[in-house]
N, C-alpha and C positions, 0 to 999 in steps of 0.2 A: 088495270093496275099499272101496266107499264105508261100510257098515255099520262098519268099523275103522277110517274114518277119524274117521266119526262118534264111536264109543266113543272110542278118543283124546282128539277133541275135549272130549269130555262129561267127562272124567277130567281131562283140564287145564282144564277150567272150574271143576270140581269142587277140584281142589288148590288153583289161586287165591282161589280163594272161601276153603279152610282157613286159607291165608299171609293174606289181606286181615283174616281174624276174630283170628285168631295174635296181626297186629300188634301192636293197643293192649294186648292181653290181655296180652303177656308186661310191656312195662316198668309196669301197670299193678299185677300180682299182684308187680311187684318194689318197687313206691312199699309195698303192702300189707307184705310181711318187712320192709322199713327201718322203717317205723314201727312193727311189733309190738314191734324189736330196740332201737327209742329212746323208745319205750315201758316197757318194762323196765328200763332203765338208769337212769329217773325214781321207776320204780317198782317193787324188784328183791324185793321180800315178794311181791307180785304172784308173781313165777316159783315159790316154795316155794308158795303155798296152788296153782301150776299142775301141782306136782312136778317142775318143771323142776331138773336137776342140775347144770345150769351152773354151774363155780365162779367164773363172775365175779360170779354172785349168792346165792352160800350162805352167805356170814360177811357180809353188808351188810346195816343198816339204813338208811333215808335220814332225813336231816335236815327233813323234808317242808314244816314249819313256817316255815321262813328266806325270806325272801325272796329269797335267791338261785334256790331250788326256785323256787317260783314264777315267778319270771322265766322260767327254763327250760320249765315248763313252757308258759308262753303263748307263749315262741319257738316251742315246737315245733308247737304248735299251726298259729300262723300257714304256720310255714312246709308243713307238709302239707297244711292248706287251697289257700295258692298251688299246690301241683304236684295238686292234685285238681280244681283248675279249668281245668287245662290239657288235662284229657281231656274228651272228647265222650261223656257221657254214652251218650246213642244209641249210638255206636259199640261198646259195650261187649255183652256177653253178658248174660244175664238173671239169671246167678247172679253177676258182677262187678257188675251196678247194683247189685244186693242189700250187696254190700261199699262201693260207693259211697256209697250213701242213708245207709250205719251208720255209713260214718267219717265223716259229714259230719256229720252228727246229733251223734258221738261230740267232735267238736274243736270245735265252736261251743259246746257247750254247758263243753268242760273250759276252754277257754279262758274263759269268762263265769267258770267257779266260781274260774277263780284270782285273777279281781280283786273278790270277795268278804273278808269280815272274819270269816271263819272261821277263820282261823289266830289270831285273837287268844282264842279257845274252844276250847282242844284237848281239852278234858278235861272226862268226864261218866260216869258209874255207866253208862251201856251199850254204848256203843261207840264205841271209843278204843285206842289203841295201848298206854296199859298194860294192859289186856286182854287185846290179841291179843299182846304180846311174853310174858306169863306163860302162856296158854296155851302159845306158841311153846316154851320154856322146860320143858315139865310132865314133856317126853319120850313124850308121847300124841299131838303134834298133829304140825305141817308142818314143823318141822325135823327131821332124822333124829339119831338117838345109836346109828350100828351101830361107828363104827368111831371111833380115835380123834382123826380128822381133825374130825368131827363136833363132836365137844368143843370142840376148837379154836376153831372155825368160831364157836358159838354166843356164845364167850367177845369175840370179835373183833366179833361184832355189839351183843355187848351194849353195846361202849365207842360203837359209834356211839349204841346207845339210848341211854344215858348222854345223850350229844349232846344227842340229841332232848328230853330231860327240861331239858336248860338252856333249849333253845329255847322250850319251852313255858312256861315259870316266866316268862323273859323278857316273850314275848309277853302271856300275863297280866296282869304289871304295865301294861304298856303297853295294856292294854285296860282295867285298873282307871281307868289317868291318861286314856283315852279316854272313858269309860262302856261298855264290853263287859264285860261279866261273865256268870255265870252265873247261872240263880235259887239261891237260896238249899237249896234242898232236897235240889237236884241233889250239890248238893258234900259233902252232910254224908252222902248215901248215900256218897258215892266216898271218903271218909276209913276209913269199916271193911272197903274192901276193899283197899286201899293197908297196911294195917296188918301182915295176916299174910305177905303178897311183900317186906317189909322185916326180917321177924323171924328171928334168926339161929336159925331153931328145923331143923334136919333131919325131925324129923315131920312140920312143919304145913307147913313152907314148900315148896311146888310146883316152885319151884327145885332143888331137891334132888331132885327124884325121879328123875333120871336116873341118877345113884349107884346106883341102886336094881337097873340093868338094864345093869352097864358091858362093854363087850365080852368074847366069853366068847374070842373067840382070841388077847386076849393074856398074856402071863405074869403069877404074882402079882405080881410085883414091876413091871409096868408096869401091872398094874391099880391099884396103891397110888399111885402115881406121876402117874396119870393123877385117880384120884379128889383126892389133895392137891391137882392142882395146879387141879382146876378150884371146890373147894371155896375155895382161897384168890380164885380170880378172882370165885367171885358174892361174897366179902366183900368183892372190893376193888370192886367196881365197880356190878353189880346189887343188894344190899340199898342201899348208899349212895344210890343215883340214887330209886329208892323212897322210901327216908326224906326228901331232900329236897324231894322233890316234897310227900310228905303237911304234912311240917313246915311247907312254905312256904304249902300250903292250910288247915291248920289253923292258923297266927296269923298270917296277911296277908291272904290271898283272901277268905277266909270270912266274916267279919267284914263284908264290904265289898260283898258278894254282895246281887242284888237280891231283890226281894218278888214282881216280876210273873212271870207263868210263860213269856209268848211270845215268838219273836221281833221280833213288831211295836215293841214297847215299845222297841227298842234304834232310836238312830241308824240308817237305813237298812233299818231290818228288813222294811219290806212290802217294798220290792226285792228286798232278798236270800230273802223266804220265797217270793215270786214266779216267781225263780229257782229254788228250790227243787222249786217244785210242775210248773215244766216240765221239769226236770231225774229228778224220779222219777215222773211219769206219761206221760213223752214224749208230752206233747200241746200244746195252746194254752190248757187249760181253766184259768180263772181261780179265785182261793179261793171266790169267793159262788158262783161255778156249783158246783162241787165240793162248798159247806158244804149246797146247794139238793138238787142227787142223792141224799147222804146223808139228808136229811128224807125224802126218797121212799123211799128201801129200808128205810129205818127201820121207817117206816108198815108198808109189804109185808111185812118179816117179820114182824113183832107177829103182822099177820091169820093167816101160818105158823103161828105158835105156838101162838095161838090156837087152832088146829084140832086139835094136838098135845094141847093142854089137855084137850078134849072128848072125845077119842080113851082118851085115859088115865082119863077121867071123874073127872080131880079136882074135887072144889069147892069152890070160889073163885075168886078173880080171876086174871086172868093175871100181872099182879105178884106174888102167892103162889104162883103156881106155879112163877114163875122163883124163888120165893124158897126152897120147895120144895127145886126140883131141886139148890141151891146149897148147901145147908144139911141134907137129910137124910141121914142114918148109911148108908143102903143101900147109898150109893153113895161109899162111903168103907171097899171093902172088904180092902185091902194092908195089912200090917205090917212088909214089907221093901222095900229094893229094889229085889231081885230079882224080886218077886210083879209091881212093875207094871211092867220090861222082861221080864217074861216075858209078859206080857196082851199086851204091841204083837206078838210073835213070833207068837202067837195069830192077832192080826187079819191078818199077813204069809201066814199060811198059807192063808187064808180070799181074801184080794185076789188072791194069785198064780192061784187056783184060774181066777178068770175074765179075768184081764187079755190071753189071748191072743183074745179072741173080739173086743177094742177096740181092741188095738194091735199094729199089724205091727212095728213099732218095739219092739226090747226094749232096754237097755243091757248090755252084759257085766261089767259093773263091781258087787264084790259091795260090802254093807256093813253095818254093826253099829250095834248099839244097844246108848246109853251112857246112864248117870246123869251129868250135869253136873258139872263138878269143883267142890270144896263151897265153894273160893274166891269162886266168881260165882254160884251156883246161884240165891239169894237177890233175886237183878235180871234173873236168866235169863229169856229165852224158849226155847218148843222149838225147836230150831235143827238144819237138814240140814248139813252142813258137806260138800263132794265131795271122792271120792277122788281120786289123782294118775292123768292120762293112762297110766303104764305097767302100773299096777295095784298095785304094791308097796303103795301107803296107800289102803285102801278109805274110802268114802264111810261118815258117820258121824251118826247122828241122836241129837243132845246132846236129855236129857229131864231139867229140872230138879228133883229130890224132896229137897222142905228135909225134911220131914215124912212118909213113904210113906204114916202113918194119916191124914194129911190128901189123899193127893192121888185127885180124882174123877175117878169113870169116864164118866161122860156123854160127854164131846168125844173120847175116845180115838180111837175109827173114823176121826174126821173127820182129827183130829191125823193119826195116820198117813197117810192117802193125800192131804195136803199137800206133809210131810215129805219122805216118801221115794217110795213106788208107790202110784199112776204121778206123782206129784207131781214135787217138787224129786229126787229122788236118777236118776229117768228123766230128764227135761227137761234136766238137768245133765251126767249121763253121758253120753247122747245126741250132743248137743255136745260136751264133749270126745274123743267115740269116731270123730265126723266130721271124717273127714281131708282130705274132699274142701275143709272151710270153710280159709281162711286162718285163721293162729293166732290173731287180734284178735279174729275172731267165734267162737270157739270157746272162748275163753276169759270173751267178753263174759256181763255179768250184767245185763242194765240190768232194774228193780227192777218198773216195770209188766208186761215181758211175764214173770219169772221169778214175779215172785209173784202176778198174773195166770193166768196157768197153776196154778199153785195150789192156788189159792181154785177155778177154778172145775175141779177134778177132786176139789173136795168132793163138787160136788153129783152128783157120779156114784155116790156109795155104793150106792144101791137096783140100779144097774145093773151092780155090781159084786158083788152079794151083800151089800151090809150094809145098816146100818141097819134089819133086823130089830124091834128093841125098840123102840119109842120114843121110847125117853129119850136112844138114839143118833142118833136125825133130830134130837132138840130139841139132843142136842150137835150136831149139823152146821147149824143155823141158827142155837146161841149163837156159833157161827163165823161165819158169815154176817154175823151182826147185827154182832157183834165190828169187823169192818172194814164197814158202815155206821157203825155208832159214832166210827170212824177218822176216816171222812171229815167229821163234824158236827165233833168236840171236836178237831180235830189243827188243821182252818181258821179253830173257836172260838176256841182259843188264841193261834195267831199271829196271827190276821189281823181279829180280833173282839174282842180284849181281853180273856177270857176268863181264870178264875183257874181254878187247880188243882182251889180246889172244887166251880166250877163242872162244870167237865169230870165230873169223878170221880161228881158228883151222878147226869147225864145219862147218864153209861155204868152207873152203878147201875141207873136209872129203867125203865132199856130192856133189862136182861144179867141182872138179879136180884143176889141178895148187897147186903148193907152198901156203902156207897161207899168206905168203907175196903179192900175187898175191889180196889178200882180202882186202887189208890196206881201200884202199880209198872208199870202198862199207862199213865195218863197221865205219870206221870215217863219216861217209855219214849218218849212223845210231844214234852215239852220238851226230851230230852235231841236227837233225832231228828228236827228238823221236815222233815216231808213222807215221808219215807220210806214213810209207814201209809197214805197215799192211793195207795201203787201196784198197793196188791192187790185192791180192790173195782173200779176203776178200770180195772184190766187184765181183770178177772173180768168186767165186763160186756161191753169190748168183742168179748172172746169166748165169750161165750155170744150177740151182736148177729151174729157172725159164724155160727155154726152158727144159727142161726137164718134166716139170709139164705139162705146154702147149701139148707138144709131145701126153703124156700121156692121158689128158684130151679129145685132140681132135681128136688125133688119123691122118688119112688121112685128115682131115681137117686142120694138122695144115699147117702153110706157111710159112716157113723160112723167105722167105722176108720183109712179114708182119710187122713178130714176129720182128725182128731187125727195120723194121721202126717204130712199136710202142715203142719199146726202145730208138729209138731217138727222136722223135716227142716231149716232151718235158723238152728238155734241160735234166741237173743236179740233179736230186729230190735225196732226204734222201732213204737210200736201201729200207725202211719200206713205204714210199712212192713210191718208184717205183713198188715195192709188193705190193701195194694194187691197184693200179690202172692195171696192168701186169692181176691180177687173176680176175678181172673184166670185161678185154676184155677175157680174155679167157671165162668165163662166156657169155658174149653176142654173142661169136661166136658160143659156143655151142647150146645157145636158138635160135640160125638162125636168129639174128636180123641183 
């Protein structure tokens, strides 16, 4: 009798303790859904790059630019901050603080960017919404053309793009009559890519290509119907918005466009670049700490290379050997470009061979390898782009080739196991495959731990099988050095006073190739401030983590582990990922 009373007992101790954890848990994981769902409604492009098929965001663009956006945004901001303080931390679960520490991190910091003067700057040769509405647009990327609601849809978002294109023109002027502009350089790349998304041309024009693929269940006579009618819509609407824009940059803006390259040089600018560098390294580190670490890696790879030098027994200096690897025919051996997505399928077969022996972690989400579309290729970087949560749009790794006879094989290895495995297309899939995460962090990207991860599942080639040759380790530390270089000329520029040529000089001095060879990596940097310090920045602090691990656990530790607790969830602030990181090492130490 007493031994059932006692169970009993223990079983209703046991349940209250469930109900007492329940409590904060449920209206807290319910504050998480409202703001993923008003989240969305700010930001409803956001849903298509998520595959979300909600039609209350498939034919919408936002007006982002307005100060009404903005307003709202920092409403919402505020008011999730208020109902986030209302809970006890403590009281929370281990994987609910982990949502806690991200939203909070996530609205302090969007709240700061939206009382910034970035909306008087909407537009630049790398990343920008005419960009990403042309891609949108190509019939390749995140809007669908299966049916012909689709059509529809895209033509209904164009009129808001449209919008956007007033706003931005607007804003412009108003940052001409302010002093915000652009540098000068930046504008005259973004004019000959604005040229052919304006041109009524059905071959060249990107717009068009969905004509190309129009649904095949419906009749001919609603497929004529459907091509007329969405043909006459990108006349009336999408080339026009284009041509305005380019027209108003090519005899108003440009003209009026500065000389300097950074954003110091503007009203405000060390603020806002300051902003910037907390916003994509999730940390406190200031520009001269940041411009200071990059002298240090700098140093450290050279001595890398160095050794690579010796190894290969070239002779001469290490500056000709980068100059070399930059410039000889060997390694310039493609004449299509098929030849060099067929070499990355290559290196795909070669990584998968060993990726189970490092990651328990796999993604189910397949994906492909593209040439860049030839509208942007030209300003391109390689770029992982992710497939949709349901699987319909696999995950896509854009590879720029102006030229196939010009493009070199040296960093291929490296390039690959950034992009996709185990890199960006794991790290990415992973998180959108975890169901357990609320939608916020499973969608979240923030820039140091994605491209932090990254970088440093470069340096795993040797333990993955590559980097066999040489000239594939010297491409995995012109990678390396690549984003050390980042961190000197990206803090040079904004926060140092630093000119184009300067930068382009010092990424020469240290990368190899002519400094002309640099153009489109520093214009990448002015277009972009702070972005390029996420990735060296995140790469070290996880490699400082497995390193600690290592140390703490000794023969205990487990490489695979350690990388699947790195993924396991999602995106977190570096300060977040370190705190959760020395906790499990903690528990593995106490044998639990």
């Amino acid at each position: 009798m007493l031994k059932r009373f006692l169970a009993a007992l223990l079983l209703l101790t046991l349940l209250a303790a469930a109900r007492a954890a329940a409590a904060p848990a449920a209206p807290f994981r319910a504050l998480l859904d409202r703001y993923y769902e008003d989240y969305l409604a700010l930001f409803p492009v956001e849903a298509a790059i998520n595959g979300d098929s909600d039609p209350r965001y498939a034919a919408v663009w936002p007006d982002s630019l307005s100060t009404g956006h903005r307003e709202k945004v920092a409403t919402m901001c505020e008011r999730y901050l208020g109902e986030l303080a209302r809970f006890d931390r403590a009281a929370l679960s281990t994987a609910d603080q982990l949502s806690y520490d991200t939203l909070k991190w996530n609205l302090q910091l969007r709240r700061e960017g939206a009382a910034q003067f970035f909306h008087l700057l909407p537009v630049n040769q790398f990343n920008c919404d005419t960009l990403t509405f042309a891609q949108m647009g190509s019939g390749t990327f995140i809007h669908p053309f299966q049916t012909a609601q689709d059509y529809d849809d895209f033509l209904r978002r164009a009129a808001d793009f449209s919008a956007w294109v007033d706003t931005a023109i607007a804003n412009m002027r108003q940052g001409l009559a302010w002093g915000f502009t652009q540098p000068r350089v930046l504008m005259e790349r973004v004019l000959p890519q604005l040229a052919p998304l304006m041109a009524d041309d059905e071959e060249t024009n990107t717009f068009f290509g969905p004509l190309k693929n129009l649904p095949a269940d419906l009749s001919a006579a609603d497929r004529t119907k459907l091509a007329s009618a969405y043909r006459a819509g990108l006349r009336a609407i999408v080339l026009p918005a284009y041509a305005r824009l380019h027209d108003f940059i090519r005899d108003e803006y440009l003209k009026n466009c500065r000389a300097t390259a950074g954003l110091g040089a503007l009203p405000g600018g060390p603020e806002a670049y300051a902003y910037l560098v907390r916003l994509q390294t999730t940390t406190d580190l200031t520009p001269d700490q940041i411009h200071a670490i990059g002298l240090r890696e700098v140093a450290r790879i050279r001595g890398e290379m160095d050794k690579v030098r010796e190894q290969t027994g070239f002779k001469g200096t290490l500056t000709e050997f980068l100059q070399f690897a930059a410039t000889a025919p060997q390694f310039t051996p493609f004449t299509t470009d098929e030849q060099v997505l067929a070499a990355y399928r290559a290196v795909e077969a070669r990584v998968l061979a060993a990726v189970p022996k490092f990651f328990g972690r796999r993604p189910r989400a397949k994906f492909e390898i593209r040439a860049t579309e030839a509208f942007r290729a030209a300003t391109a970087s390689h770029e992982y782009i992710a497939g949709s949560t349901d699987g319909a749009r696999p995950g896509v790794l854009f590879v720029p080739i102006t030229d196939p006879a010009k493009y070199r094989t040296p960093r291929m290895e490296n390039l690959f196991l950034h992009e996709v495995i185990p890199g960006h297309h794991f790290q990415l899939s992973l998180a959108l495959e975890n169901t357990r995460l609320p939608r916020f962090r499973r969608y979240d990207a923030n820039n140091a731990y994605v491209e932090g991860w990254a970088l440093y599942t470069e340096s795993l080639g040797r333990e993955l099988g590559l980097y066999t040759d040489p000239y594939q380790y010297l491409g995995m530390l012109l990678g390396d050095m690549n984003r050390a270089i980042r961190l000197v000329v990206d803090t040079g520029l904004h926060a140092k006073g630093w000119t184009r040529e300067q930068a382009m000089a010092f990424a020469a001095e240290n990368s190899g190739g002519p400094p002309g060879n640099q153009a489109s990596a520093i214009e990448r940097y002015m277009a972009h401030p702070g972005q390029a310090l996420g990735y060296k920045i995140g790469q070290l602090k996880i490699r400082e983590l497995r390193a600690r691990g290592e140390q703490q656990l000794g023969p205990r530790f487990d490489l695979r582990a350690f990388h699947d607790e790195i993924l396991g969830e999602g995106a977190l602030p570096l300060a977040v990922l370190e705190a959760r990181l020395q906790a499990w090492f903690d528990h593995v130490t106490a044998g639990k």
